[in-house]
Every structure is written in C-alpha cells, then in structure tokens.
N, C-alpha and C positions, 0 to 999 in steps of 0.2 A: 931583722928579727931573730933568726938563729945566732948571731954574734950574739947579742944578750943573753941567750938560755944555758943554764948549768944542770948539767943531769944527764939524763936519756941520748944516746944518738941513735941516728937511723944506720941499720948496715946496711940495706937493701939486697939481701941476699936470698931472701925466699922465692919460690918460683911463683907464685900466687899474688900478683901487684894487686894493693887493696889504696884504693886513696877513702881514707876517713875524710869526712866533709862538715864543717863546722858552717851554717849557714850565716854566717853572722863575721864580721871583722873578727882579726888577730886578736885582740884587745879581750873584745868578751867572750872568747872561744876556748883560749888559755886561761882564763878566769874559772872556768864552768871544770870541776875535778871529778866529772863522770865521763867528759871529754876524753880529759887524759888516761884514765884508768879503761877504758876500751881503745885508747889509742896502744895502750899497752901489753893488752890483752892479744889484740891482732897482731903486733908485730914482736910479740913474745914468741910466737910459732916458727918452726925452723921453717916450715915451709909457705909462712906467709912475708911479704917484705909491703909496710903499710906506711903511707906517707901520707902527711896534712895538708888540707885545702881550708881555705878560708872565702868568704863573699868577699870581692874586692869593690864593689859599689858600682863596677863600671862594664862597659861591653864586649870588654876583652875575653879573650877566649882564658876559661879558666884553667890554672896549672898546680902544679903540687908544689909546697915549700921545700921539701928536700931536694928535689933532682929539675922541678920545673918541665915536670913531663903532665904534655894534656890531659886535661880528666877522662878524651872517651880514648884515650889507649889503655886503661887499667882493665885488669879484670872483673874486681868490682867497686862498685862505688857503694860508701857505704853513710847516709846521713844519719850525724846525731841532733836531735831537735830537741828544745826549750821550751820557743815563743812561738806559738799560733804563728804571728806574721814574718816568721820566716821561712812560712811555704810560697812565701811568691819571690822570696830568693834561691830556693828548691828550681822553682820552672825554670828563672831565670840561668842560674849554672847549668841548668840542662840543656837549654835553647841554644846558648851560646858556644855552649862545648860542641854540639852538632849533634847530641844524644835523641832518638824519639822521646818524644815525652811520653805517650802512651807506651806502657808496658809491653798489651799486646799490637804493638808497631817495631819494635826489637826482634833484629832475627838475632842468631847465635853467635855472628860478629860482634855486637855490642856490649857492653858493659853489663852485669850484674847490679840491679840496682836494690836496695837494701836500706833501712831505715831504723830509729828506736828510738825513748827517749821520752821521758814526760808527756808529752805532746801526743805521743802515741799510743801509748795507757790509753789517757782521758779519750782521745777517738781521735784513730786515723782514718776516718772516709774521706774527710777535704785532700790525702795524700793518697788513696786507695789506685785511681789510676792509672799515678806515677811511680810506682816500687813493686818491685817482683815480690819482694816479700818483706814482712813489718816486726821485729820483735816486741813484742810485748810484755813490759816487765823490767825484770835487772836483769840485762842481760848477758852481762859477764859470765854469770852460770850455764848459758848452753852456747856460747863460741864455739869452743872445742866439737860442739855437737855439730854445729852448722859448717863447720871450714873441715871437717872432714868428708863432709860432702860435697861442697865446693872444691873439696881437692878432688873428688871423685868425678864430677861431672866437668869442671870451667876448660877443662884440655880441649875441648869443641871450640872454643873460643880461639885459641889461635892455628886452629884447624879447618878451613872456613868452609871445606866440604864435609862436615858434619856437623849435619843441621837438627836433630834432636836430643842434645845435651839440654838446653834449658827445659822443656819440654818436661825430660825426666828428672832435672831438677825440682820446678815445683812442684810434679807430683812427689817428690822425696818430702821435701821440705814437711809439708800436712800431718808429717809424723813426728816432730818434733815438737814436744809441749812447747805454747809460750809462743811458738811464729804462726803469723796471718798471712795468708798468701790470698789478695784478694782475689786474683783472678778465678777462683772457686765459687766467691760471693756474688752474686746476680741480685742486688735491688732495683725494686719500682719505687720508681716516685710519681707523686702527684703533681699538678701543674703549680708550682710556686715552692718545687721543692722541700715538702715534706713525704716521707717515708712512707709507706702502704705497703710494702711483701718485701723478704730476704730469703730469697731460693739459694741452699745449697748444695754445691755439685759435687759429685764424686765423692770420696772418702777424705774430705774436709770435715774436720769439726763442727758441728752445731756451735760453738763457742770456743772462743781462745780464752784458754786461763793464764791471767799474769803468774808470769814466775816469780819467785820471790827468795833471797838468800836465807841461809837459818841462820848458821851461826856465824855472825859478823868476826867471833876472834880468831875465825881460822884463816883471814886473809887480810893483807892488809888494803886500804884506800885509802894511797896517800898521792900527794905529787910526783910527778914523772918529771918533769924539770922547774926549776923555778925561776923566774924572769923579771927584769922590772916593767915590761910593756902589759900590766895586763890588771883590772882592779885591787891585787892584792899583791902590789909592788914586793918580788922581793920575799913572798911568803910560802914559805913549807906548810903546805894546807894536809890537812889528817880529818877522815870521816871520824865520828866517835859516838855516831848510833843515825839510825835510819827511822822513818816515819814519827808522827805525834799522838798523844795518848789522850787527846783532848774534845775532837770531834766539834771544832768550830764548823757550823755549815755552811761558810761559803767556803771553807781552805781544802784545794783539793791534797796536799801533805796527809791531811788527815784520816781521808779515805783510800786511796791512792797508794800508799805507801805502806797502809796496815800488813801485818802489826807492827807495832812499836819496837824497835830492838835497840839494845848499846853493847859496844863493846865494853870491858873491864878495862878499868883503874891500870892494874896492872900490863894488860896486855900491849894499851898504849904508852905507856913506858918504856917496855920494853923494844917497842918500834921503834918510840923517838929517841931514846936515849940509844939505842943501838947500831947508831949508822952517823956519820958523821955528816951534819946538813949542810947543805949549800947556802945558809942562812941565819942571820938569829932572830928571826920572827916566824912564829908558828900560827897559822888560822886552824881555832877548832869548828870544823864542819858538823851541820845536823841541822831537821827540822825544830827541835825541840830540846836545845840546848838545855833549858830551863831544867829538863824531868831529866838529867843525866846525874846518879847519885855520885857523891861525892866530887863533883866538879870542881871546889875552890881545894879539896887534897889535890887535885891531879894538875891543877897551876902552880900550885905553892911546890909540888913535889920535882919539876921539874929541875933541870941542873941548871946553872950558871953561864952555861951557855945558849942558853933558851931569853933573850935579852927580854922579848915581846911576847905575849900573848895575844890574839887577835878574837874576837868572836861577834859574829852577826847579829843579835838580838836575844834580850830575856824577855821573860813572862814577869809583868809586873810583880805578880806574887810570888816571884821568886826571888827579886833584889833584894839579898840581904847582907850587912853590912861583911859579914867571912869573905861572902862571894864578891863582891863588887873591888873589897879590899884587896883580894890577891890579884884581880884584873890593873886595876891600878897602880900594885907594884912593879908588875910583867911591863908597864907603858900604857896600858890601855884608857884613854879619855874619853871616846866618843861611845854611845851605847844607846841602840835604840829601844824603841818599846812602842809598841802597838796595841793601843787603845779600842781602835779600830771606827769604832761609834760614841758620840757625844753622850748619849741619853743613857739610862741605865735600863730603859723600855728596850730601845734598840740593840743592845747588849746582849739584852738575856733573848733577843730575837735569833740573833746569831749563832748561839751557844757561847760567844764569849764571858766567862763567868769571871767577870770583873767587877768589880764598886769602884765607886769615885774615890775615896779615901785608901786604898789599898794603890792606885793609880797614883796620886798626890804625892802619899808617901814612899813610894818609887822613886818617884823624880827627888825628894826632901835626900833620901841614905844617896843616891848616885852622889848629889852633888856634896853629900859630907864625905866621903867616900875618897874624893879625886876626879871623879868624871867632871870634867868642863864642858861636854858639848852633847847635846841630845836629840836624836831625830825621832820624831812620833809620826806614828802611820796612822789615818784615819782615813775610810771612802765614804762615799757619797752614793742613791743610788741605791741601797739596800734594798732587801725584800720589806713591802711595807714600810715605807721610812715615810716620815711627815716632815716639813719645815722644821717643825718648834726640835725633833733629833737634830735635824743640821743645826741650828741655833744652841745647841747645847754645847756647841763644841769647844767652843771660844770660853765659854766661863771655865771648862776643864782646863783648857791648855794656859788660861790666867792663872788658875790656882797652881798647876804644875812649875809657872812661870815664876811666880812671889814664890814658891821652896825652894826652888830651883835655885834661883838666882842669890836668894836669904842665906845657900849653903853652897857660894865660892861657885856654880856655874856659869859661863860665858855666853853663851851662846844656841839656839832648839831650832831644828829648823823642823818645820811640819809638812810633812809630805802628804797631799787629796791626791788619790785615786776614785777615775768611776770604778761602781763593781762590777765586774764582768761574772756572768753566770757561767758556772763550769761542770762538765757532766761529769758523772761520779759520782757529785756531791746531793745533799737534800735539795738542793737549789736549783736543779738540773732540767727542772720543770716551772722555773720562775720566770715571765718576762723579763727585760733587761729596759731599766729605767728609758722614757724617751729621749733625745739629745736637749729639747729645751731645755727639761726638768735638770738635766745634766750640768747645763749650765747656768741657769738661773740660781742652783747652790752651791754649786762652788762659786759664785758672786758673790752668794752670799758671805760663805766664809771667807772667804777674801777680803771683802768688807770689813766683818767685823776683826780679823785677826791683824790688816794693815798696819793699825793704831800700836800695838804691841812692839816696844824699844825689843833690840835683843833677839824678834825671833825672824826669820826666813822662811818664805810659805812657795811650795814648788807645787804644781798640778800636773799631774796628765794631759794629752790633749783628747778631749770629748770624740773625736772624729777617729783617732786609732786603735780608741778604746770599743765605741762601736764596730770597728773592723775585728776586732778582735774580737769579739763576743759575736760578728755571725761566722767567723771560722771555729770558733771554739766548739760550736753545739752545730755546724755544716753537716751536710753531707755529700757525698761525691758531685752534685750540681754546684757547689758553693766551688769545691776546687776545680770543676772546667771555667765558674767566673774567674777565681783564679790566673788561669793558666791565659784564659782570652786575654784579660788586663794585661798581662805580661807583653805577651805576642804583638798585642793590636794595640796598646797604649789608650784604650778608651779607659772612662771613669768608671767607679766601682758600679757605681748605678745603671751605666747600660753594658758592662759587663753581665751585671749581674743579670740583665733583662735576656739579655742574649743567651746564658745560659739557664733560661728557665726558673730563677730563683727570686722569689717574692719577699727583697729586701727588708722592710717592714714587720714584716709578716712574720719571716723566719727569729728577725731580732725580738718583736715586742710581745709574740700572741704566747699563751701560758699552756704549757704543754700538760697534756691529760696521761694519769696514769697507766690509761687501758691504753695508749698511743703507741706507735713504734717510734722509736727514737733509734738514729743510726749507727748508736753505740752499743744497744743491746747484746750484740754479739760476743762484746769484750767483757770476759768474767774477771773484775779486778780483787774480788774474793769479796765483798760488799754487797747485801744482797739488795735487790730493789725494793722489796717492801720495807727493810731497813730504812734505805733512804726518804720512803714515802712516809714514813710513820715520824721520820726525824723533821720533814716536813711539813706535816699537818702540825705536830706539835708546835714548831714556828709560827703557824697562821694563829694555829690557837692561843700564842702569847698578843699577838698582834691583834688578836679580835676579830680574825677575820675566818674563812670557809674555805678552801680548796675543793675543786671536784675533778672525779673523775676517778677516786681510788677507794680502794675496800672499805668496811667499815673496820672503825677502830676497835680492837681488841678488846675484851670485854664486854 
C-alpha cells in the first residue's frame, strides 16, 4: 500500500507517537479526505510523529502502516469515524491490541484514546465509554489546542510511576470548546434503554458546542497523497465548500454541517494550479456541489494539465447544459442524482423540493450533454410513506429511462436504500420503518424495475440498515451491546438483551419532544425547536399529528 502512494511521507520524528485509526479497510479510509487532512494536521507538529492504522478484518493484533508498531505502545490513539457500524470495529482494535476497553479501566500506562468525525457530531454515546475524550465538530481547528496539552501531560505515559497525568488531563481537556470528555457525563437509563437524567460533574460543560471553520479560503483541504488502492483511483481530491443550504429532513449534511460555506473561484485555482499534482484527475469535494457558484467557470478554467474532473452528484435542478458540458469535456460520464422518493407527496414530505419534470429533464441535458451512465438514489422507509410512494418510483425512473437513453445514454443503475433516522435532523424523533415493511418494498421495487433493458437495481441489506439505525439514535447501553457482541460473539439480539436494551423498542417507538434523547447535550448549532417545528411541518404535509411538542407558532 505505501509502494503506490505519491505525496506525504512520514518522518517519525516527533516525541508524541499518535496512531490515527481509520476503522474501516485501506481502501475506504484513503478515500475519506477528512482522514487525510487530520492525518496531516497531527503529523504537521514538530512534536507530534503520527502513523496510520487501518481495520484489517482479522484477529491479529493491530499495527501501524508506517513502522508496524502495536497500537497500545503509542501515546495516543486517535479514531476518525464515518459509519455508525464501525464502532464494533472500534472495540474490536481495542480488544485485540490488549487496550481496556473502558476508559475508566486505563491507568497511565496506556494509550490516550481520542475520537471525532461525523459519527460524533450526530451522537457519541454508543462510543462514550470507550474514549477519554470526543471532538466534536471540524476539528482541525482546535488540534493545536489539544496536542499542546497532550504534550503537557502524556510524559506520565512513559513514566509509569506517575500515575496522575491522565487524571489532569481530562480535567484540562473540559476547557477546550468543541471536546467531550464523557467521563463527566453520568446518565440514567431506564430498563430498555432509554434516557431519563444527564448529571453533570465538575466544571464540564452543560453542552458541547460543535466547532465550526469560518473562512474555508484561509486553508487548504486537499490530498495528502494520492494513490490508486482507494475509491478515487488516482485522484487529487480538493474540498470547495462545506455544508448544504437546502434543509432535506432526513440529510444529516444539512444540519450538521450548517452553515453552508464555499471557498472562491479563485482561491482554488490558485491551489490547484500552484503546485505540481501527482495526477491528471481532480475530485471536487462538497456536500452541495450544485449551490457552488460558478462551478462550470472553475472546470473550464483549469489548465491542460487538469486531464479529468471528477464530482459526486448534482441537484437535479441544477444540470444544466454549461455545467454538465464542461464535466464532459474534463472526461466525466457517470453522474448521479438523487431523486430520493417516487411520489411528489413524498417529496415535499422530506423537504426535497423536486418535480418530476425538472428530474426527467435532468436525466434528457446529462445524456445530450455526454454523460453515458447514471446512478439514482431513492429509499424506501420514509417518514409516512405508503405503497402507492414506493409504486411511484418506477414510472419516474421509466420516464428518466426513455430521455435518458432517446439522448445517447448507456446505462442507470438505481441505488434503494432503507432510511435510517438520524439525530440532528427533523427526523430524529421518527420511528424507523419495521424490517417487513422494509422488505416487502423494496420487492416491490425490485419487481417492478427488473423488466427495465439498460438499468441495474442494487439494495441495501435490511438487517445492516436496522443496525445501523439503533446505533445511530443509541445510547451508551446500545454500545456495551456493542462491545458484548464483540467480546462474546453472541447475536445482536441477546447482546442487546444482556445489555439492557429494548431492540424493538429503541428502533421502532416515536420519540416525544418533552423526551431526553442521548444527544441533547451535543450543540450542533440547530436548535431543537427548529427541528421540531421542521417536523411537524412533515406530518402536516403527510396528513398526519405528532405529539408531544409545543404548540405551533402563532
């Protein structure tokens, strides 16, 4: 893996061993450019030396890619998370490196352990446990804050007769906007694992507020090396704006990420044209490519050396023929779009503010345009969805299919996802579809989309996606099931029993506004009546009542 990589090396020369930990394969880890951009943040510091770990799938004790040193001889370990279900390859690196899993089970011998990342935003109690302490946020912006205390206290660590360094560590930590240090935190739960009290100790925060960067042109976020083992063979990937300005209610990007920022035209010019790439193909990174003004100047404007432009998805209503056209010229064929929902009922349930004719003729400019190949995202599962929404889908994706194909395209494949409900969002208080219903429609779709020459229909699998929707809205009993499952190899189901948590229960039942939910405490700048009021509105397109929260305004 390091034979293929051009860019960044490691010197190892800091006193401060830090192993970054990517829970997840080489593959998707190097893919992930928030990865790399703390991977370089840490090991930018004279006195930090930080090397990469990866999940290797197996029961081997886990090592670092550069030097191939154990993960519990470092000072700290440090995980970046994505995916919900890569907290039980969390336990697992921990178990097997010989690490305690519990926090407070670590004397001053052991490793520093240390977390951030999507994952942790939306709610780190399934990981509260297992980490000394959680950033919350972008956390590039307070490193320097944190590793000068980490240089202040970790010298206990290879000192083994001084045994209150960590000790004064967390309580340092508590002052740093943006980090959680749960062992402050003391919740009760009830039998089946929901919330009832959040005692906080000491001079911990009532609330962690996400950090957040301001001005994206004063730094860059680009690649650290570029490789061909990794989703985007080969590609100089560039951030060129943070968060979405759309407020879909199930997309946590949208809340999550607020506010919406882009860097300038110019500024990323000046990056990419100013350094000589390890490549000719460039990925432009963002939630919301679509709202980045002048996008098809800033493809066209690039040099001659810039072979490829690469980008993840537009907003229907934004394909238009400027923009699609310079993608085209860069190389670009494939280009997704996301629909999301069949019906135009279900649509305006989600905040997706789509028409089927604006969708249609999407697909029509793509494929006069040059794109051959198109992948459409739709799930299954919504808040309030009926059959006759699932049933809708397949006459869109026909009509998208006769423009599609009518203007020189090849090939759609259509991607079902279940919806998994995610805190943060208005949704956060929605049951999550049963597993029948789960599958009884995407049967459905499946069914009717088969018949269709030309397209390829991929699903989720119903069982991962339930896992992942009860770590998602978990709270610290979801990750001692976690951690059992791990350990003891039973099934999630008498994991789950074993740790107290009312499978079912947690996934299906509809949480109440006046409720404590085990995220409360994470301020991602979104307020909660916001959410609630974006939620009622949902029901109310849907015809239906929620309870348990204020009355409406006015």
């Amino acid at each position: 893996m390091l034979a293929s990589e051009v860019g960044r090396r490691w010197s190892g020369q800091g006193r401060i061993r830090v192993a970054l930990v990517f829970p997840n394969t080489y593959h998707v880890g190097m893919s992930n450019l928030g990865f790399q951009i703390i991977w370089q943040k840490f090991d930018g510091r004279d006195d930090v030396s930080c090397e990469r770990v990866f999940a290797s799938g197996d029961a081997t004790e886990p090592r670092s890619l550069e030097s191939g040193t154990p993960l519990r001889m470092f000072d700290v370990v440090a995980f970046s998370i994505s995916f919900e279900l890569d907290l039980s390859r969390i336990i697992s690196l921990l178990n097997h490196a010989g690490i305690p899993l519990l926090g407070v089970d670590r004397d001053d011998g052991e490793p520093f352990i240390i977390a951030g990342g999507v994952v942790c935003a939306m709610n780190p109690e399934p990981l509260a446990p297992y980490a000394d302490a959680i950033f919350i946020g972008e956390a590039e912006y307070v490193i320097d804050e944190l590793f000068d205390l980490l240089a202040r206290y970790t010298g206990g660590r290879r000192h083994r007769g001084v045994d209150t360094w960590r000790t004064g560590l967390l309580r340092a930590l508590v002052s740093i906007p943006g980090i959680y240090v749960p062992r402050f935190y003391e919740p009760t739960y009830a039998p089946g694992g929901r919330l009832v009290e959040l005692l906080v100790r000491g001079d911990a925060p009532a609330r962690i507020e996400r950090q957040v960067a301001g001005n994206l042109d004063a730094e860059k976020t680009a690649s650290v090396v570029v490789t061909c083992e990794t989703e985007f063979p080969d590609t100089y990937l560039i951030e060129i704006g943070r968060g979405c300005p759309h407020g879909c209610r199930f997309c946590l990007a949208g809340f999550v990420y607020r506010p919406f920022r882009k860097r300038s035209v110019q500024r990323l010019l000046e990056w990419i044209e100013g350094e000589t790439l390890p490549c000719h193909r460039v990925g432009l990174i963002g939630a919301a490519l679509s709202d980045f003004p002048d996008l098809d100047r800033l493809i066209v404007s690039l040099s001659e050396s810039v072979k490829e432009v690469g980008i993840s998805s537009l907003r229907a209503d934004a394909i238009i023929p400027s923009l699609v056209t310079a993608l085209t010229a860069r190389g670009q064929r494939t280009l997704a779009i996301a629909p999301e929902a069949g019906s135009q009922r279900l649509r305006d349930v989600i905040n997706k503010r789509l028409d089927e004719e604006t969708i249609v003729r999407a697909a029509e400019t793509a494929g006069n345009c040059g794109i051959t190949r198109l992948r459409l995202y739709f799930m299954v599962g919504l808040p309030w969805e009926e059959d006759e929404d699932v049933l809708a889908v397949a006459p869109l994706v026909r009509a998208m299919r006769r423009t599609f194909f009518a203007s020189n395209g090849k090939r759609i494949t259509v991607s079902i996802n279940p919806f998994v409900p995610k805190p943060q969002t208005p949704f956060q208080w929605h049951p999550m579809a049963p597993r029948d219903v789960l599958k009884r429609r995407l049967q459905l779709l499946e069914r009717d989309l088969s018949s269709l020459g030309g397209v390829r229909i991929l699903t989720k699998s119903v069982r991962l996606a339930l896992l992942q929707g009860l770590v998602a809205r978990g709270g610290r009993p979801v990750g001692e099931a976690i951690a059992i499952r791990e350990v003891t190899a039973l099934s999630w189901k008498r994991a789950c029993a074993r740790a107290g948590v009312d499978m079912e229960g947690e996934l299906h039942r509809e949480r109440r506004f006046d409720g404590l939910l085990p995220w409360d405490h994470i301020d991602v700048g979104v307020g909660r009546h916001f959410l609630w009021e974006e939620y009622r509105r949902a029901a109310q397109i849907a015809g239906r009542l929620v309870d348990g929260g204020p009355a409406p305004p006015g």
